[in-house]
N, C-alpha and C positions, 0 to 999 in steps of 0.2 A: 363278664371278664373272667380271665379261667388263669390261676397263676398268675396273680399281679399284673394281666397284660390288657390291653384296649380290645375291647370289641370294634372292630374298625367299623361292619356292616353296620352294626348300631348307634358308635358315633355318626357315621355320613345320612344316616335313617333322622338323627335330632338333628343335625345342624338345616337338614331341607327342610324340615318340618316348619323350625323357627321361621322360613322367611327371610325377607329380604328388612334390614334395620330400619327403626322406623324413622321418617320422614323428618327433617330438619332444614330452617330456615341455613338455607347457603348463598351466600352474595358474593357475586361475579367481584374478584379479586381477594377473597378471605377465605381462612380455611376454619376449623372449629376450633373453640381453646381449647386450652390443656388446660388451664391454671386451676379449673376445680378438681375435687377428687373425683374418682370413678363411682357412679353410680350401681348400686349394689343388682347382680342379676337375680332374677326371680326364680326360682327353684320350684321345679316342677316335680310331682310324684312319679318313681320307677325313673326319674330323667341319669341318665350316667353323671349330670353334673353335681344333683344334688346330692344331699346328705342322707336321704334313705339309703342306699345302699351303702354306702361307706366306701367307693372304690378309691384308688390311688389321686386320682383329681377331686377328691374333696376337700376343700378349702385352698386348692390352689387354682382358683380359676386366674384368667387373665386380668393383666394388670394396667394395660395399654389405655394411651385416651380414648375416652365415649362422646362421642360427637354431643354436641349439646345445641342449644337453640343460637347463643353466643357463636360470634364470628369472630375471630381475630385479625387485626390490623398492625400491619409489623410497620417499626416509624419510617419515615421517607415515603416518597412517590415511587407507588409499586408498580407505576407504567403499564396497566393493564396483566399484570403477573399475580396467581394468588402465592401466598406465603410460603406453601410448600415449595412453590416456582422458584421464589427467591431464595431459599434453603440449596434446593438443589444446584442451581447456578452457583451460589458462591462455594456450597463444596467444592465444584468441579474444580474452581478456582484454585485450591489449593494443592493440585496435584504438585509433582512434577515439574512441568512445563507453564505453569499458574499462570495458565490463558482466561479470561475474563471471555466467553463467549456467551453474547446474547443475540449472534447474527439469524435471520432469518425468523424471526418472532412475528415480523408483522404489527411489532409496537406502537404506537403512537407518541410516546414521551420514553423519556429516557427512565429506565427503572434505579434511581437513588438510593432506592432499598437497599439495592445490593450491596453497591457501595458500604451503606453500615454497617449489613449486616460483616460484611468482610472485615468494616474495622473495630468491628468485636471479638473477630475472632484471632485466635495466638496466630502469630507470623513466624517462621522458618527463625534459627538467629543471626542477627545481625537487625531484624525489622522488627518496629514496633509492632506490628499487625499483618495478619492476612492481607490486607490492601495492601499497605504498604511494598507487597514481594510481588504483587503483580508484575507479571514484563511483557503481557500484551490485552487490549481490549479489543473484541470484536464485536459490534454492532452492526454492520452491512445487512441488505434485505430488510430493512425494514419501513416505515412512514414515519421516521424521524423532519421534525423542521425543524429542530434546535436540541443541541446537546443538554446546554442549562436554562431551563426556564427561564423567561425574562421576569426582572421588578414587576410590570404589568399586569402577568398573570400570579400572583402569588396572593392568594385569597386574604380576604381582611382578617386583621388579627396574625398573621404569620411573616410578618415583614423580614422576620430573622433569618424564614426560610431560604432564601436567593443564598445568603451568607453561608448557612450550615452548608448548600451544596457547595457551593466552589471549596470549600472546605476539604472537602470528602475528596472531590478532584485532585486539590492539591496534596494530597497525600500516596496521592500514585507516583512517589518516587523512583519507583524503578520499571515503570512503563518505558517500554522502546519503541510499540508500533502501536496505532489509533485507526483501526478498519471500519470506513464507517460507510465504505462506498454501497451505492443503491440504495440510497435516499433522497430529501428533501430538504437539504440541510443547504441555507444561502451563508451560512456564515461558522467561523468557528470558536469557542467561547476564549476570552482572553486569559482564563484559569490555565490553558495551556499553558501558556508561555510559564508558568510556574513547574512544569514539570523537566528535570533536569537530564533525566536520559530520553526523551523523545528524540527516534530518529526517521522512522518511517509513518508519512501520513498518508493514508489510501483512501482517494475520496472520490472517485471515480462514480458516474452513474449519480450527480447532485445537481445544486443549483445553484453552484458557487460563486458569489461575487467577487468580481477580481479586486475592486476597490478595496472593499471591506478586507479581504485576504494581504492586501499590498500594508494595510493599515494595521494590520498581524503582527506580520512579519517583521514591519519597517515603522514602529509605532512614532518615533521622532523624526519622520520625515525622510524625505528622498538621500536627503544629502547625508545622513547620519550612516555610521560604518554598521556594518552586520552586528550585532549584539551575540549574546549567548546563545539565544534558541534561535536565530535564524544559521548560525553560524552549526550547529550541532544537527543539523537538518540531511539525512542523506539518501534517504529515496521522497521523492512525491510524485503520487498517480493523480494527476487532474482530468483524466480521458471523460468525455461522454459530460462537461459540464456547460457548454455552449458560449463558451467563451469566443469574445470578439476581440480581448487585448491580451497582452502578454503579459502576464505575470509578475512584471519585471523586478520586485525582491528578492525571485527565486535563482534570478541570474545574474546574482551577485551571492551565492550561497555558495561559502569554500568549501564546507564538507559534500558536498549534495555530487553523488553519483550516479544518481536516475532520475531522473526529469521525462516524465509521459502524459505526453499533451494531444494525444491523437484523439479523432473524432468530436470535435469542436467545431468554430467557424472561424477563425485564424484564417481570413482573408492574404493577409499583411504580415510580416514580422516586421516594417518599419512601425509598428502601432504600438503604445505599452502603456497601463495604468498609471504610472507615474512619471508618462512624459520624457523619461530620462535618454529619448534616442533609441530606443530597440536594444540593438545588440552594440550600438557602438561603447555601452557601457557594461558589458560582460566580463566577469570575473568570476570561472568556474574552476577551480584548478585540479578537482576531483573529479568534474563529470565523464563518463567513460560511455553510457547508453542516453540518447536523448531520440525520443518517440514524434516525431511530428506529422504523421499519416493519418490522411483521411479527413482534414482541415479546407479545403477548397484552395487550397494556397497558391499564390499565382506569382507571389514576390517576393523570394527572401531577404529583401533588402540587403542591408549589409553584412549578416550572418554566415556569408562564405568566407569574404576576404579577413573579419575578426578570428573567425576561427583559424583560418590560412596563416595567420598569424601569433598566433598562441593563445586565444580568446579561453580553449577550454584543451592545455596540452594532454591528457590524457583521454580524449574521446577516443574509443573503438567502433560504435557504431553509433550510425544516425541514420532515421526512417523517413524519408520523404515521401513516399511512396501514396499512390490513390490520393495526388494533389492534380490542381490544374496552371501545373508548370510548362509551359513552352520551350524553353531551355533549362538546361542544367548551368550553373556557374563551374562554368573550369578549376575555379579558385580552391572548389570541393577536394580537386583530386591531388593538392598541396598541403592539404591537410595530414599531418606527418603521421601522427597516432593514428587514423583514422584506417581501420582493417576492414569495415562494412559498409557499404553504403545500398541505400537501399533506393529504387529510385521508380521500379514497374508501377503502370495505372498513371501515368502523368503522356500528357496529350506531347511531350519532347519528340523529336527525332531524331536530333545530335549522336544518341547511344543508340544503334540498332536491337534489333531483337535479338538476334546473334551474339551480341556482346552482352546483352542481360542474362541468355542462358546461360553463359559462361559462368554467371556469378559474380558477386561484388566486387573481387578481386582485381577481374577482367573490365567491368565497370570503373572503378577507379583509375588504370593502367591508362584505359581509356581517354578518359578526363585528364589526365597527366602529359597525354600527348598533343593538346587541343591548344591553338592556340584562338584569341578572339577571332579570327576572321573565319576561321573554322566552325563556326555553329558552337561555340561554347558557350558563349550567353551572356554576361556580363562584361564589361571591358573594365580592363583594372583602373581604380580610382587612385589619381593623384592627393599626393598629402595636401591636409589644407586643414582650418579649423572646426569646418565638420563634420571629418575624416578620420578616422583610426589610425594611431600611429604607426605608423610603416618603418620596415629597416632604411628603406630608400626612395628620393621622390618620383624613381623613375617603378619600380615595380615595389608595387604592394604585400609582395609575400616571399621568401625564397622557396624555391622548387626544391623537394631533396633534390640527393644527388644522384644521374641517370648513369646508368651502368656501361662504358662504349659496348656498341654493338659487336659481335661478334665477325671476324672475318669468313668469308666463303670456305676458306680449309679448316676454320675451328668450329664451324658451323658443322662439317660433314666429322669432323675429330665424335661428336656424338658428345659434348657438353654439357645439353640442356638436356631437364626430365624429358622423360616421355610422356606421352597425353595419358596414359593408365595413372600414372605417378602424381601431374597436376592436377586429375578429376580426384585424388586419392587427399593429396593436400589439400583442398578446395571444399572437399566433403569434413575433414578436420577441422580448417580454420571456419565452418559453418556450425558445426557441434559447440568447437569452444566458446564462439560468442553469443549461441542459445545458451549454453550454458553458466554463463556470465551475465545475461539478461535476463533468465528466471532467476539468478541467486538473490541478482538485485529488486527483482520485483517480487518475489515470494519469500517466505522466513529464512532467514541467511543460513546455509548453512556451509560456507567457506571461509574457514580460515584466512586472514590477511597475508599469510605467507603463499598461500595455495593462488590466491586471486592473484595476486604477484604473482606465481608462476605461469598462469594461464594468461595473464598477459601478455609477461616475456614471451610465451610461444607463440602468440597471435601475431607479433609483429615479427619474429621471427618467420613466422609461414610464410605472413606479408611481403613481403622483402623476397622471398626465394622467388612467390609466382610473378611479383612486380616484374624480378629482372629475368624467367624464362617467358615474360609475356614482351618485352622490352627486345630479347635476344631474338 
């Protein structure tokens, strides 16, 4: 070294020399301790570390931990993660956006570690802790069969275990969304229901039981009103879990905006876990997107004329689509909110091909002018006691209200858009309700005044091609 400075060639000349560090006991989930001190390096003659020479790095070597034969075991189930894994995750945790991600691991168990370690570390103010600020967990992609270990498997001598997790759980107070989808997971732990901002649960790609879920949701029975967490509920993705009955606590959930139940075996919608009728016990008054495609579906039971009725006054769009429906229910296209309807891949002929390239719009207009003898499908059901209450006993739903037709001289006056103009609305009212269906299924990020606006313009679009499709 020439002038207080590093020979670089001959640092990089000692450090090859040394080799590669020696050889230490390491087990699959542990990383080395710290807790001892650092073991002293060995100083070699002419070495630039040593003290022969006297250069600038003498007696400041490094100070960092030395791997040792010791492994360390951080507390909780570290779910197949070694310790630095669990360091790393719960940093992340703390950013910004204090998203808890541990999707795509290939886990086997749920890592608990985390959980601790997050609730040792300092929280933002207002929380007691790092966990405590979480506002979303991501688990998906992994070989989860259970969030929290059951009593069962909790090894002898650690009874208190099961407790200290739900513990951990329960302190995820400002958790809003639980992604747990693409796994193995039949059931979900009751520690939920403790958590007070839960609003989105993405379970898509599982092995969910409807039973057990209904028993979640509606833990005092059928008859009992929505509680807090059923009621604070506003997106659920159940896609892809081979479901044979309906769900039926979720359709009675007032906050809940998106309901996505495609690719299941939903036979039936007369069928429900809890017996309660299907849909004639529907009470959604928030739902605006509900996904039912790719079910085998052959009978929506009574879920036209409910809805045709106010079942869910705020739907925009609803997916029927790639079922095996024969007809469409008329009843659909009475549905006053409803600006989408989605209906291609069902074996119908009622709606031509013509009128589905058109687009939902044109679809629904459709539906709106059918009457039963028309190939509509259903014939409306008289009030009776195992009936949906109706305005009247003679028709089960009111029809908005149809626009009079146009005269031959106000027809040529040039009134109505032009076909540039409806394919131009049509391409619009198709953007806004994608994009009203991703805000809902993916992390929110609309405003409650905005979604209200995008609303208002959907039914406003609605309305304009209704009556140049009418005129």
């Amino acid at each position: 070294m020439e002038g207080g400075s590093i020979d670089v060639d001959m640092l990089k000349r000692e450090l090859r020399a040394r080799g590669k560090p020696p050889n230490a006991t390491r087990e699959a989930g542990h990383v080395y301790s710290t807790q001892r001190p650092p073991a002293a390096v060995a100083e070699e003659p002419g070495s630039i570390f040593g003290n022969s020479r006297g250069g600038p790095l003498a007696g400041n070597r490094a100070r960092g931990p030395v791997p040792t034969s010791d492994a360390e075991v951080l507390p909780g189930d570290m779910g197949g993660l070694h310790a630095g894994q669990v360091r790393s995750v719960a940093s992340r945790a703390t950013d910004a956006e204090r998203v808890l991600d541990l999707s795509g691991k290939q886990l086997p168990r749920f890592p608990t570690a985390v959980l601790r370690q997050l609730a040792m570390m300092r929280g933002p103010k207002g929380c007691a802790s790092a966990l405590e600020a979480v506002s979303e967990v991501h688990v998906s992609g992994n070989n989860l069969v259970r969030l929290l270990a059951g009593q069962d498997e909790q090894a002898q001598g650690e009874e208190q275990a099961l407790d200290a997790d739900e513990d951990l759980w329960a302190q995820l107070a400002h958790c809003r969304t639980l992604d747990a989808a693409q796994n193995a997971l039949s059931a979900l732990p009751e520690v939920l229901r403790l958590l007070p901002a839960l609003r989105k649960l993405k379970l898509s790609g599982n092995r969910i039981d409807v039973h057990l879920l209904d028993e979640l949701l509606l833990p005092d029975g059928p008859a009992a009103r929505p509680d807090a967490f059923l009621s604070q509920l506003q997106l659920v993705d159940l896609s892809e879990n081979n479901l044979r009955l309906l769900p039926a606590a979720l359709l009675r959930a007032p906050a809940l905006h998106t309901l996505v139940l495609r690719r299941n075996k939903l036979a039936s919608l007369g069928d429900d876990s809890l017996h309660l009728g299907g849909w004639r016990h529907v009470s959604m008054p928030s739902l605006t997107y509900l996904d039912l495609s790719a079910n085998g579906l052959a009978d929506l039971a009574d879920m036209p004329h409910v809805l045709a009725n106010g079942g869910a006054p705020e739907l925009l769009e609803l997916d029927l689509s790639d079922n095996e429906l024969h007809a469409i229910p008329f009843a659909l296209g009475h549905v006053r909110s409803l600006a989408t309807l989605l209906v291609a891949g069902n074996p119908q002929r009622a709606i031509g091909r013509k009128v589905l390239e058109l687009g939902p719009a044109a679809v629904l207009q459709a539906l709106r002018n059918m009457t039963p003898a028309s190939g509509g499908g259903l014939t409306p059901r008289r009030s009776g006691p195992d009936t949906p209450p109706t305005r009247s006993s003679s028709a089960p739903f009111s029809a908005p209200p149809t626009l009079p037709r146009e005269s031959a001289a106000g027809a040529k006056a040039g009134a109505g858009p032009s076909t540039e103009e409806r394919a131009a609305a049509q391409k619009r009212l198709a953007e806004l309700s994608e994009g009203l269906r991703v805000d809902g299924v993916g992390r929110a990020t609309m405003s409650n005044a905005k979604r209200f606006a995008v609303k208002k313009e959907i039914a406003k679009l609605t309305k304009e091609l209704g009556s140049a499709l009418d005129g």
